[in-house]
Structures are given as structure tokens and as C-alpha cells.
Wavefront OBJ file of the C-alpha trace (Angstrom):
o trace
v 10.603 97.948 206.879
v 12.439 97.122 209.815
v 13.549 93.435 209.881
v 14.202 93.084 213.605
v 10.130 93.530 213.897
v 9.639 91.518 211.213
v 11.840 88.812 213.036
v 10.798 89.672 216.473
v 7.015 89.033 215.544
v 7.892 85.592 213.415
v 9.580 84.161 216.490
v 7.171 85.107 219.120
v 4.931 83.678 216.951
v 6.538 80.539 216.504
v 4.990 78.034 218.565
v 1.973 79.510 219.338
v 0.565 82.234 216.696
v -0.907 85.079 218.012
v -0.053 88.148 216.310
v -2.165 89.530 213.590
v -0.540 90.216 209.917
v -1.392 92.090 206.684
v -1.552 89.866 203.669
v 0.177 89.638 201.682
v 3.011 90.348 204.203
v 5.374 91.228 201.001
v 3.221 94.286 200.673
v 2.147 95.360 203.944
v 5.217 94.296 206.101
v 6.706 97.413 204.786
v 4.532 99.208 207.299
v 5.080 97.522 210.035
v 6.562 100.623 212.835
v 5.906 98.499 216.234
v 5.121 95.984 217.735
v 3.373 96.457 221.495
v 1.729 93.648 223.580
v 1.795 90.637 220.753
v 0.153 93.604 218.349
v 1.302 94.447 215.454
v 1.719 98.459 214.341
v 1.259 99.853 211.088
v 1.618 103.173 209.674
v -1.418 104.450 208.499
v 0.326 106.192 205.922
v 2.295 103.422 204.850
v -0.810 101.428 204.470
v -2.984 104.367 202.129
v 0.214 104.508 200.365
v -0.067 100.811 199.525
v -3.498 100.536 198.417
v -2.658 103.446 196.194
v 0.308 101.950 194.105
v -2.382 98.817 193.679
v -4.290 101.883 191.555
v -6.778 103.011 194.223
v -7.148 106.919 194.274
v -5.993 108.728 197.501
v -9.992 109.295 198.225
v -10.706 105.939 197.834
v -7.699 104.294 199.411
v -8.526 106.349 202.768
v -11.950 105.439 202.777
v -11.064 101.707 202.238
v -8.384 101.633 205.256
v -10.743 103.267 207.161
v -13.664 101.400 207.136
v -11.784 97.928 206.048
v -8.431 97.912 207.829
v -8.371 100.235 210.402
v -12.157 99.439 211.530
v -11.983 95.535 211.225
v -11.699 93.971 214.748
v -9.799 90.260 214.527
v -9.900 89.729 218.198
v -7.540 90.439 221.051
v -4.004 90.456 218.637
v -6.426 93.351 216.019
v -3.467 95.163 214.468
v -2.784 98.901 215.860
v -2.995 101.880 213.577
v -0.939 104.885 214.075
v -0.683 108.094 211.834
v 3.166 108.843 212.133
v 1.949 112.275 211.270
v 0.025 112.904 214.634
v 2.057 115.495 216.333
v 2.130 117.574 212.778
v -1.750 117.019 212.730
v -1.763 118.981 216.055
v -0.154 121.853 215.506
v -1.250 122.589 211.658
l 1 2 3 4 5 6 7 8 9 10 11 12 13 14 15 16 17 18 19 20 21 22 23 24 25 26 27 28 29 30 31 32 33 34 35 36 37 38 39 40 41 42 43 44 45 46 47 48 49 50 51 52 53 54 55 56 57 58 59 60 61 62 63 64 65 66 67 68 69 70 71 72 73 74 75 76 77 78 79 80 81 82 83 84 85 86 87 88 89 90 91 92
């Protein structure tokens, strides 16, 4: 996790919340890679990885980001989702 996100995000949100979090934040603030535009960006893989230590299989953790994370619009502030793995996807 990188704390000056993690900070960055908690005081732009301060006085007037905006931003969109993962709960619980002591999980999925460990995936937090970005932040662009008052959005916060996860790692996709950080986020499978997650719902698989919580005893999901890999099948079923994709398929549950997928269709309840990544595909779940919350308005203006909806998280991004980025594979960190995108260039590798590419090329193999």
C-alpha cells in the first residue's frame, strides 16, 4: 500500500467526500496504485488476490470482481480498475 495515496485521498476528502473506497479499507486499501481526477485506482490483481485469501477460488474470485467490483458504477468518483499486468498481456 502506499500511504501517501492513502493520505492524499483522506485529505482531499476531508471536507467534502467525494472519492469512492473499498470496504473494508483495511483489506482493500492495500490495492490502492493511483489516484487520478478524485478516483481512486486499484489493482485488479491486488483485488482477485483479496477475495481469494477470504477463501474464494481464483475462478470464482475473477468472476466476482468482474461482474461486482469492476462492473458496479457508483457515480462520477466509480473507482478505476487497472491490470498492472497490461503491457505483459500484450506481448504474451
Amino acid at each position: 500500500m502506499n500511504q501517501d495515496l492513502v493520505d492524499q485521498i483522506e485529505s482531499d476528502n476531508r471536507d467534502e467526500p467525494r472519492s469512492i473506497v473499498l470496504e473494508p479499507r483495511s483489506r482493500f486499501d492495500s490495492a490502492i496504485i493511483g489516484y487520478e481526477n478524485k478516483r481512486v485506482v486499484y489493482s485488479e490483481e491486488a483485488i482477485i488476490q483479496i477475495y481469494m485469501e477470504d477463501g474464494m477460488s481464483m475462478d470464482d474470485a475473477i468472476e466476482f470482481f468482474e461482474f461486482n467490483t469492476k462492473g458496479a458504477y457508483m457515480g462520477e468518483y466509480t473507482p478505476i480498475y487497472k491490470s498492472e499486468n497490461y503491457e505483459e498481456e500484450l506481448w504474451n
